[in-house]
N, C-alpha and C positions, 0 to 999 in steps of 0.2 A: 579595198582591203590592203594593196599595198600600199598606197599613200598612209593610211592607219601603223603598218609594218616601218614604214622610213621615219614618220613621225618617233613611232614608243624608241627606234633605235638609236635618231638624234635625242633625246630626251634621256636615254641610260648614257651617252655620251658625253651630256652635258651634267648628269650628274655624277659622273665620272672626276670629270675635271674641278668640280666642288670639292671630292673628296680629297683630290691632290693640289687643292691652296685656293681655287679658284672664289672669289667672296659671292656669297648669299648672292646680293645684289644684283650682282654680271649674270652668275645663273637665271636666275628668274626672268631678267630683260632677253637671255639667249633663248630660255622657252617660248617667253613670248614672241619671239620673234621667229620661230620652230611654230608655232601655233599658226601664225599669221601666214608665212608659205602655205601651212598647210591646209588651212580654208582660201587660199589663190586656188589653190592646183587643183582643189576639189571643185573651187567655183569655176574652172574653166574647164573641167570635165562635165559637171551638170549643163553647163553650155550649151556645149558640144553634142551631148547626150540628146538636148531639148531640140535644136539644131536639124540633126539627123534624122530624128524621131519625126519632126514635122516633112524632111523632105521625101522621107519613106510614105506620111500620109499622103501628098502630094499627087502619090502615082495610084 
């Protein structure tokens, strides 16, 4: 849920900066690049998640 909360916040920021001159363009490659972090950070919490999960079964 916070990775979801940081994403929607750079994304009102980056539409932000649209509104005060920034072109279409630049925005769009900034989300996507705001998207892209944010499926890293999620895939290395599912990780992490799957990781631990197995070392809990372990025992």
């Amino acid at each position: 849920v916070a990775i979801r909360n940081v994403r929607r916040d750079a994304n009102k920021a980056a539409d932000g900066l649209k509104n005060d001159g920034l072109p279409e363009d630049d925005c769009d490659k900034l989300k996507g690049e705001i998207d892209d972090l944010t499926k890293s950070y999620t895939k290395k919490i599912d990780d992490a998640l799957k990781a631990k999960t197995a070392e809990l079964m372990e025992v």
